[in-house]
C-alpha positions in Angstrom: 17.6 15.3 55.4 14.7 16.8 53.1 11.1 15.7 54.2 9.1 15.9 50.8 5.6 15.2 51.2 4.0 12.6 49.0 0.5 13.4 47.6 -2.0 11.3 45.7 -3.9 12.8 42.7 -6.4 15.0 44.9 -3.7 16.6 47.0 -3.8 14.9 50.2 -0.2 14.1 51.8 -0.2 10.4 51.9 3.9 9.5 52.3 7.1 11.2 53.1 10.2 11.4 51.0 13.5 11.7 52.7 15.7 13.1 50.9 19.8 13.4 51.4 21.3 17.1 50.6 24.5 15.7 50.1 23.8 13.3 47.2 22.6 16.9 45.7 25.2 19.1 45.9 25.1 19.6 50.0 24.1 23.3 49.7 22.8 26.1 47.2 25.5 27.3 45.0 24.1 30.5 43.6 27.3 31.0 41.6 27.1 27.6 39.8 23.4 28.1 38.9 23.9 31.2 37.3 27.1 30.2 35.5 24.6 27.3 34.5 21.5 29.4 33.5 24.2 31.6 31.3 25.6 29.2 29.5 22.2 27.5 28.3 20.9 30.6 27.4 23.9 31.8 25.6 23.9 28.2 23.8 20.3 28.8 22.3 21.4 32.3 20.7 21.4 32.8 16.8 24.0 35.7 17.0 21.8 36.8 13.7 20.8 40.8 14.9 21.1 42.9 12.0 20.6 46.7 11.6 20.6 48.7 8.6 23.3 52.3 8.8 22.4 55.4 6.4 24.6 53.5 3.7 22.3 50.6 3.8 18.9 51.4 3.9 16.3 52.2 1.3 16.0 56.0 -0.3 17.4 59.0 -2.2 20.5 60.3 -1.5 19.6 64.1 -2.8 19.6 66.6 -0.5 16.0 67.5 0.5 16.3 70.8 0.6 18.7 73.9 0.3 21.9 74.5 3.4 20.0 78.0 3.7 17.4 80.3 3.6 14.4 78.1 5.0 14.7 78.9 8.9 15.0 75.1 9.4 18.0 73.0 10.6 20.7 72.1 8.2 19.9 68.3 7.4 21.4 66.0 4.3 19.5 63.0 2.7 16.6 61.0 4.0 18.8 58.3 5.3 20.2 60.2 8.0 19.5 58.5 11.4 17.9 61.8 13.0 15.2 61.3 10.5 12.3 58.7 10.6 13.0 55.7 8.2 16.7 56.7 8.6 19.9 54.3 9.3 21.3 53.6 13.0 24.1 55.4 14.0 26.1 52.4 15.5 24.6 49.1 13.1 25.0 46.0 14.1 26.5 43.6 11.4 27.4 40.0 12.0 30.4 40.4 13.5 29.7 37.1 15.8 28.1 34.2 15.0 28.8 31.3 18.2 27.7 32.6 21.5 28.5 29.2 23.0 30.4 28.2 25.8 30.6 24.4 27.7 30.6 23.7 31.5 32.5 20.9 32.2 30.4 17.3 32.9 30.6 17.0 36.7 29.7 20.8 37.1 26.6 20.5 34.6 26.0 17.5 36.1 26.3 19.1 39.8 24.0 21.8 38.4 21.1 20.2 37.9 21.0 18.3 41.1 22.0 21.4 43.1 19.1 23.1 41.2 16.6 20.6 42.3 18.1 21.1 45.8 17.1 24.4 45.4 13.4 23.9 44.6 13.0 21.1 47.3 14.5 24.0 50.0 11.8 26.6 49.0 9.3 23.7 49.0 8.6 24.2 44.9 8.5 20.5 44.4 5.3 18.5 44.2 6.0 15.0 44.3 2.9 12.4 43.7 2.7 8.8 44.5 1.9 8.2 40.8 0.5 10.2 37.7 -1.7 7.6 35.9 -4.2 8.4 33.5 -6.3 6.1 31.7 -6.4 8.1 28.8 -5.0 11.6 27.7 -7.1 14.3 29.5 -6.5 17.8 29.9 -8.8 18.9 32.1 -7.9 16.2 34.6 -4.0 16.9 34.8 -5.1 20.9 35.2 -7.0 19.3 38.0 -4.0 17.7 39.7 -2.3 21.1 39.5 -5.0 22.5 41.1 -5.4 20.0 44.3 -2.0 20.7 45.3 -1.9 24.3 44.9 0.1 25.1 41.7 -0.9 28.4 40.5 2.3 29.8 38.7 4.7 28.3 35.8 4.7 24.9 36.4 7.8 22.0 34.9 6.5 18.8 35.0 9.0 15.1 34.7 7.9 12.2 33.4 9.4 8.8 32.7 9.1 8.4 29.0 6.7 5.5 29.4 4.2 8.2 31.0 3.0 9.1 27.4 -0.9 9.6 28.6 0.1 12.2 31.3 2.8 13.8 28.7 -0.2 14.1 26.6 -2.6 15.5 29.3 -0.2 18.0 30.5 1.5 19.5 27.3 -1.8 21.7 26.6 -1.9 23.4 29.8 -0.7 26.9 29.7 2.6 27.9 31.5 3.4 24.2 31.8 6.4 22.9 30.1 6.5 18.7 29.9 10.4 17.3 30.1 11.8 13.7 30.5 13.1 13.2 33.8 16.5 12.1 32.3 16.5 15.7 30.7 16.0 17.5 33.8 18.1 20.7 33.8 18.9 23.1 36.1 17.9 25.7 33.1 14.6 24.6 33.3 14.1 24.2 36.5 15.5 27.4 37.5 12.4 29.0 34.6 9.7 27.5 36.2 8.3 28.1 39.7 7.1 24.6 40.6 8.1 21.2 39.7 5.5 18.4 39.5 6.9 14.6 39.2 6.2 11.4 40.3 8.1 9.3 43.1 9.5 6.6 41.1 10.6 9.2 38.6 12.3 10.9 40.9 13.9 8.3 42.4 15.4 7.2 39.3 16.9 10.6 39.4 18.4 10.8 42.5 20.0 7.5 42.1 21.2 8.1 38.6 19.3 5.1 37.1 17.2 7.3 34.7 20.5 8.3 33.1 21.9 4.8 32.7 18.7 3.6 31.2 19.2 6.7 28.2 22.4 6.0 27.5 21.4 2.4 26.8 18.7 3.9 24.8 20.8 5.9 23.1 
């Protein structure tokens, strides 16, 4: 079993969350969470590089100047690729468009929980009784961060009823603010630290976060 403290809003460990590691994948899977973090990354790519060759880009074709006689190098037109302003040897065209590739749903699914496992092992989870504001405030969320010792990227998980700390926390630099029915191992794996609160997590680990999106849905 995990022990994962439980801190109020200054810090101070109030609580302790046990955890089960087999209701999140048992162990770190290294190869999983890379063939996870691969296939999101490869999902978000345009496939739109472009470079120009010495047929394609802008200028004269003449020959600048005469094969002999001036003690330079032999060279052809401006275009050439040796010259500045010159096309690329090898361009790239558009010769792929879909970088994208689909891990089945109980490995994605697997994923994400095994990549939370792997935050609560290195103790990169922050976990507070609540995160109530009574209005949106910046400064008091970077606060929060600060009190319990978050000094790197951070993700934070809300519920989506949490709008006034979603609205405190999405200014913060390095701080990226996700649903906690969207938690991916992606983003999770991007950010150093994770900052939630206990019932938001617990509708994670028992699954009733999902169940409540699909109805929404």
């Amino acid at each position: 079993m995990i022990e994962l403290p439980i801190l109020d809003m200054h810090g101070k460990k109030i609580d302790v969350l046990k955890i089960d590691e087999g209701t999140l994948g048992g162990e770190v899977r290294p190869a999983l969470l890379k063939q996870a973090y691969v296939t999101v990354h490869g999902n978000q790519r345009q496939g739109s590089a472009r470079t120009k060759g010495r047929g394609s880009v802008h200028g004269s074709t003449r020959k600048l100047y005469k094969q002999k006689g001036t003690g330079n190098s032999r060279v052809g037109n401006a275009r050439v690729n040796s010259r500045k302003g010159g096309g690329v040897t090898f361009e790239k065209t558009r010769t792929r468009e879909d970088f994208r590739t689909q891990l089945t749903r109980k490995m994605r699914r697997l994923a994400n929980r095994n990549a939370l496992l792997a935050k609560l092992v290195d103790g990169e989870v922050k976990c507070f009784s609540q995160l109530s504001f009574d209005k949106p405030q910046t400064s008091a969320f970077a606060g929060v961060l600060k009190a319990c010792g978050v000094d790197r990227s951070c993700l934070v998980a809300l519920c989506g009823k949490n709008e006034n700390a979603r609205l405190s926390a999405r200014n913060i630099a390095n701080v990226t603010v996700t649903r906690i029915e969207q938690l991916n191992a992606f983003d999770l794996l991007n950010h150093r630290y994770m900052v939630v609160d206990q019932a938001s997590l617990k509708s994670f680990l028992d699954g009733s976060c999902l169940a409540q999106n699909k109805e929404t849905a």
